[in-house]
N, C-alpha and C positions, 0 to 999 in steps of 0.2 A: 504493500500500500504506500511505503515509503515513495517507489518509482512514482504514483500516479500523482502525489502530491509538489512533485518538481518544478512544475511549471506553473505560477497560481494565477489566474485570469485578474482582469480587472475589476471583477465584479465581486473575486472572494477579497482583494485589496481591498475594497470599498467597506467590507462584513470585516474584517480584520480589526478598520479603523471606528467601526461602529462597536466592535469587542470592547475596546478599548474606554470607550467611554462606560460604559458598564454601567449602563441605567437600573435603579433599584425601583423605579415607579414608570406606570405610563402616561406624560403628561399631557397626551392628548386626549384620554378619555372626560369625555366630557364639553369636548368646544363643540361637538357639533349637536344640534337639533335636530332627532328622525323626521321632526316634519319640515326641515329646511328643504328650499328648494330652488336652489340657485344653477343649475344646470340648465344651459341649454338644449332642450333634449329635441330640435329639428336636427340636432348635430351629435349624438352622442360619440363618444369616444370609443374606438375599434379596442378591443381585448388585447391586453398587454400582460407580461408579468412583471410582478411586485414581490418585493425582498419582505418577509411580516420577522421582526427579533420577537422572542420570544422569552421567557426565564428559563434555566437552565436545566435539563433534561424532561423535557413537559413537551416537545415539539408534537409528538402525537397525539399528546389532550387536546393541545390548541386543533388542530388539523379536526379532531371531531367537532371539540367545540362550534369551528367554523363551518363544516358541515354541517349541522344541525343547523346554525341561524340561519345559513344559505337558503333552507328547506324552509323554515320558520319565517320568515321573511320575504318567502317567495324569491329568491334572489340567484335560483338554480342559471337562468338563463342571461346572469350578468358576470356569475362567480363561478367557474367552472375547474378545471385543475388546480386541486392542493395535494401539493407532493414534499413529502419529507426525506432529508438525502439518508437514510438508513443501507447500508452493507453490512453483508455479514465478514465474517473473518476468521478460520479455522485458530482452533486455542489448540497450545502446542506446547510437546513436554519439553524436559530439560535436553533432551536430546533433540530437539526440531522435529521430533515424529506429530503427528497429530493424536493426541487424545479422543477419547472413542466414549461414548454415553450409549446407553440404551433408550431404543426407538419408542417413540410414542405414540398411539393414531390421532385422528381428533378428535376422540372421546377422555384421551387421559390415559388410556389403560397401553401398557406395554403391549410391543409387537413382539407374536415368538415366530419362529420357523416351522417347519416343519415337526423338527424335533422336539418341540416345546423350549427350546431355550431362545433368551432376549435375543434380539437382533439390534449387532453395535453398529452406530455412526458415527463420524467425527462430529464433535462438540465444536458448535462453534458461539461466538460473541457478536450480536451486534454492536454496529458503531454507526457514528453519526458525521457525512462528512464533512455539515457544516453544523455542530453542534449549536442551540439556541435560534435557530432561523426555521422558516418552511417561507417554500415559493409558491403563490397563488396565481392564477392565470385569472383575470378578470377584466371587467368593463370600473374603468373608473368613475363612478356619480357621487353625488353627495349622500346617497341612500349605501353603497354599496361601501363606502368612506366610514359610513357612521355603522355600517357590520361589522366589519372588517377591525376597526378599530376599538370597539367596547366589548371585544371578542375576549372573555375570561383569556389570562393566560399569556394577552399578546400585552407586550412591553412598549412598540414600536413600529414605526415603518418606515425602512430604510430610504432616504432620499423625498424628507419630510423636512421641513423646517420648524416644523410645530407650531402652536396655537393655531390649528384650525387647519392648516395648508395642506391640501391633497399631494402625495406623492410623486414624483414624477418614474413611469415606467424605466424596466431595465431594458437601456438597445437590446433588440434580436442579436446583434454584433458580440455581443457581451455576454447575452445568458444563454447563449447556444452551448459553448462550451459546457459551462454546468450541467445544464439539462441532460449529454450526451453522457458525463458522469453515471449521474442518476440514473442511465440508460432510458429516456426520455426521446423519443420523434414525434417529431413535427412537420409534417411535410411542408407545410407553408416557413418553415425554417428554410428549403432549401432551394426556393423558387427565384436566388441571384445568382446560383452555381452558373458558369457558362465555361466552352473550352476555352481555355487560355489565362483561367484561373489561377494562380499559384497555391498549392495547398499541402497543409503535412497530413502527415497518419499518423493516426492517434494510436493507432490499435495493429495487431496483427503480425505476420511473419517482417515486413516491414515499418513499423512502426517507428517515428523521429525521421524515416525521409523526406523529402520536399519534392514535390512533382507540378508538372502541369496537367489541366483536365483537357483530355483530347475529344471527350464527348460525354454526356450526361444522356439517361434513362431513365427519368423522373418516373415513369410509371413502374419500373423495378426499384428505385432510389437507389441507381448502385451508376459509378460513374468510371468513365475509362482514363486511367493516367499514365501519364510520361513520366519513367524516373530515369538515374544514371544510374547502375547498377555495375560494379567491378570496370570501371569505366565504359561502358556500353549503355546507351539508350533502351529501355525496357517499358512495355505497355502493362498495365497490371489492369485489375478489376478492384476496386472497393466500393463498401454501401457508404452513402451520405454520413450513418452517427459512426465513421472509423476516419472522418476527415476533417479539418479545420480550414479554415480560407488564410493565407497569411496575406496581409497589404503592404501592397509594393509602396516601395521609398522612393522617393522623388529625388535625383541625384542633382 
């Protein structure tokens, strides 16, 4: 997990410096009024995601929390993806072997085999990759503001200046990456790919090379690139969530 956390985007910089301040209260609950309604709704705003802090290992109450007001508030069709960055992580002995638990169904009751004895798997841990946060996918109003925000649990909203001020969205540019973490697609994520793209691999027998995209297959989301390979030009195949777009510098 060490490798995957190498490279930190601009958007976990941003959650870093929000760490930091370590807010003990939320001081926005409370500036807005549910029946404010100061939105222009001939115009509403297209569905973005938003960074919500949270207090410290609760990100999953919040996520129901929020599901629930969503539902309670009618507000399914403005509030749509809450995703919490949870992986798991084999737990492992003094030797590096993996440790082994016995298997549970989901009733509780131990799996046996055939022969009536438990059936062992590796024991693992979750972890959280951005502890204290979850990402929401939503429409930003003053109704979905005043959910969102007096949401048991939630602390904050990243890219807030408080008293009152709605958030501003995280660029597509910015929370692709994360999302791809998360194992997260979006196909409206990848609808600026084009050949002649510059882009890395995130993932895979190749992963950390730089190529160009010589064609894209948005209806498979899997795209054709140009790398160098043992000094040789090589055409590979990867899917959309195993690439990032890097931007060219202006010399």
């Amino acid at each position: 997990m060490e490798e995957e956390n190498k490279n930190t985007t601009s958007v976990e910089q941003a959650l870093a410096e929000e760490e930091k301040k370590n807010r003990a209260v939320n001081p926005l609950i409370g500036e807005v009024n549910p029946d404010e309604d100061n939105d222009n709704h001939d115009e509403l705003p297209e569905k973005a995601w938003y960074v919500i802090n949270t207090f410290g290992s609760r990100e999953k109450a919040v996520k129901e929390n929020l599901e629930k007001r969503a539902k309670a508030f009618n507000m399914e069709d403005k509030i749509f993806r809450i995703i919490v960055a949870d992986y798991e992580e084999p737990v492992l002995d003094e030797n590096g072997k993996p440790k082994m638990t016995k298997k549970k169904g989901p009733d509780g009751k131990l799996v046996r085999d055939a022969n009536g004895q438990p059936v062992l798997v590796p024991r693992v841990k979750t972890k959280n990759y951005y502890p204290g946060y979850i990402f929401v996918e939503m429409i930003m109003t003053d109704e979905t503001w005043f959910v969102v925000r007096n949401t048991p649990g939630v602390s904050g909203i990243t890219g807030s200046s408080g008293k009152g001020a709605k958030p501003f969205p995280i660029p597509r540019e910015e929370i692709e990456p994360v999302l791809k973490r998360m194992g997260v697609e979006d196909p409206d994520m990848y609808s600026d790919y084009k050949p002649g793209d510059l882009v890395k691999l995130l993932s895979g027998t190749f992963a950390d090379a730089e190529g160009t995209i010589d064609s894209v297959d948005a209806a498979n989301s899997t795209v054709k690139i140009s790398i160098t390979l043992f000094g040789r030009p090589q055409s590979i195949s990867a899917k959309f969530s195993e690439i990032e777009k890097i931007e060219k510098i202006d010399e």
